[in-house]
C-alpha positions in Angstrom: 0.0 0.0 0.0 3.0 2.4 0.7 4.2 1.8 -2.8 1.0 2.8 -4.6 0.9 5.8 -2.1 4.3 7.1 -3.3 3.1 6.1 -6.9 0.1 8.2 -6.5 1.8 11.6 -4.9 4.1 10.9 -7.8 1.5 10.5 -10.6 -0.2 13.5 -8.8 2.1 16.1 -8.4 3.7 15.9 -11.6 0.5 15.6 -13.8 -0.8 18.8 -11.9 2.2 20.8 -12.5 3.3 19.6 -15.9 -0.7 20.4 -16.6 -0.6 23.8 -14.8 2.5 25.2 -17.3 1.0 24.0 -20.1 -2.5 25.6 -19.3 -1.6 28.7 -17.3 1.9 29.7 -19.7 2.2 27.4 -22.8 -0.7 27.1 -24.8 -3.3 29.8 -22.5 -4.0 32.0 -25.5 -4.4 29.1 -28.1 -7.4 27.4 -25.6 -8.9 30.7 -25.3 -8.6 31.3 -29.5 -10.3 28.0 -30.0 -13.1 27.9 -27.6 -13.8 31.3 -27.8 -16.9 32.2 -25.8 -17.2 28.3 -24.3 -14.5 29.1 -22.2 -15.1 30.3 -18.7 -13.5 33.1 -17.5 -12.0 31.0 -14.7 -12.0 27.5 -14.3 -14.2 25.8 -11.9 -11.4 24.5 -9.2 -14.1 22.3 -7.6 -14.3 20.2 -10.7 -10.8 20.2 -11.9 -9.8 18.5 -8.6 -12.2 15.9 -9.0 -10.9 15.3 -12.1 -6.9 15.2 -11.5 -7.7 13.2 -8.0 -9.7 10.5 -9.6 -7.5 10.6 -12.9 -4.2 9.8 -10.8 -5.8 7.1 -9.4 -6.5 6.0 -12.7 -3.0 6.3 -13.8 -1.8 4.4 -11.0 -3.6 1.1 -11.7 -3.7 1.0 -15.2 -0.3 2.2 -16.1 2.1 2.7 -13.4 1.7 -0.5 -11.4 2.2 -2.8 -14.2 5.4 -1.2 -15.0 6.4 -1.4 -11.2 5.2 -4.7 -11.4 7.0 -5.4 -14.9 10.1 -4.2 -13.4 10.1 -1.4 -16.5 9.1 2.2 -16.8 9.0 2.2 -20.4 5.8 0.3 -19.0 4.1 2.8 -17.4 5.0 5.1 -20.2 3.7 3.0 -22.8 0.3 2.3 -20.7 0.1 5.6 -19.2 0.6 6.9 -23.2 -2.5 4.5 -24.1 -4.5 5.4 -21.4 -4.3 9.4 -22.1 -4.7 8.8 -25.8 -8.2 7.3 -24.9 -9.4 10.0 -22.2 -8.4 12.4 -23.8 -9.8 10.7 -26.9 -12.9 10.1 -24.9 -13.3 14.0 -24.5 -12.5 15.8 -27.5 -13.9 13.2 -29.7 -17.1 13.4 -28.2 -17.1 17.0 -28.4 -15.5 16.7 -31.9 -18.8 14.6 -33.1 -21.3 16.5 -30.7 -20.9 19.8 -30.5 -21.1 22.6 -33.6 -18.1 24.4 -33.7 -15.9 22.1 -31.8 -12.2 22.7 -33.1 -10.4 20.1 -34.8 -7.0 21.7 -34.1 -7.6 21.9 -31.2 -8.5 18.3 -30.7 -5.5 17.4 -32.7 -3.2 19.3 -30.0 -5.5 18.1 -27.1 -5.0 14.2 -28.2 -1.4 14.6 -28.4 -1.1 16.4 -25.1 -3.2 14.3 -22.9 -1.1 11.3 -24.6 2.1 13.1 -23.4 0.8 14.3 -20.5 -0.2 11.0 -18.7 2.6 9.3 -20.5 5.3 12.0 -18.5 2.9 11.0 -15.6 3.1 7.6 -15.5 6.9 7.9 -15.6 7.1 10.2 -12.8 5.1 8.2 -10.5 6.8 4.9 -11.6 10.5 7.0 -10.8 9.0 8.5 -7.4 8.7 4.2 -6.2 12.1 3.8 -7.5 13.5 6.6 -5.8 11.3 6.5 -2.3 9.7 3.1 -2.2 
């Protein structure tokens, strides 16, 4: 149990800030071009938490504890890559084949991110049970 603890502050803290400098710094004036009006003009914090707290947990089971298990971060990576492909998949497809309007650059860059996103992830909380557990 300590191990998947250290996995999940791992998995946590790294896909909140990696997430954080690419929403707040890196690509904060492309969301706002492509969703225009949709966007809020803050983000509801409430909801966002659910999201990364129940999202790590996802990341731990389905990606980073086979790799620990495995014995190989490349692993986690490769699950964590697969598993942010399809949420993120889940999210901006369904938007993509839903919603009027709904940019297809901006699910293009959104696939790819939440791909590299939970892939970086994955590898961080996989390294944090190498280094701690």
């Amino acid at each position: 149990m300590k191990t998947l603890g250290i996995a999940y502050a791992g998995t946590l803290i790294s896909f909140l800030l990696i997430d954080a400098i690419w929403l707040g710094v890196v690509a904060k004036n492309f969301y706002r071009e492509q969703l225009g009006d949709m966007m809020l003009p803050s983000p509801n914090f409430v909801v966002a938490a659910l999201f990364y707290l129940f999202f790590a947990v996802a990341i731990v089971i389905l990606a980073v504890r086979p790799g620990i298990e495995a014995g190989s971060i490349w692993t986690s990576i490769g699950y964590g890559a697969i598993l942010g492909l399809a949420a993120y998949g889940t999210y901006d497809m369904t938007n993509l084949s839903t919603l009027k309007g709904w940019p297809v650059a901006l699910t293009i860059i959104d696939l790819a991110w939440g791909t590299a996103l939970t892939a970086a992830a994955s590898a961080c909380g996989h390294a944090a049970v190498r280094q701690f557990g």
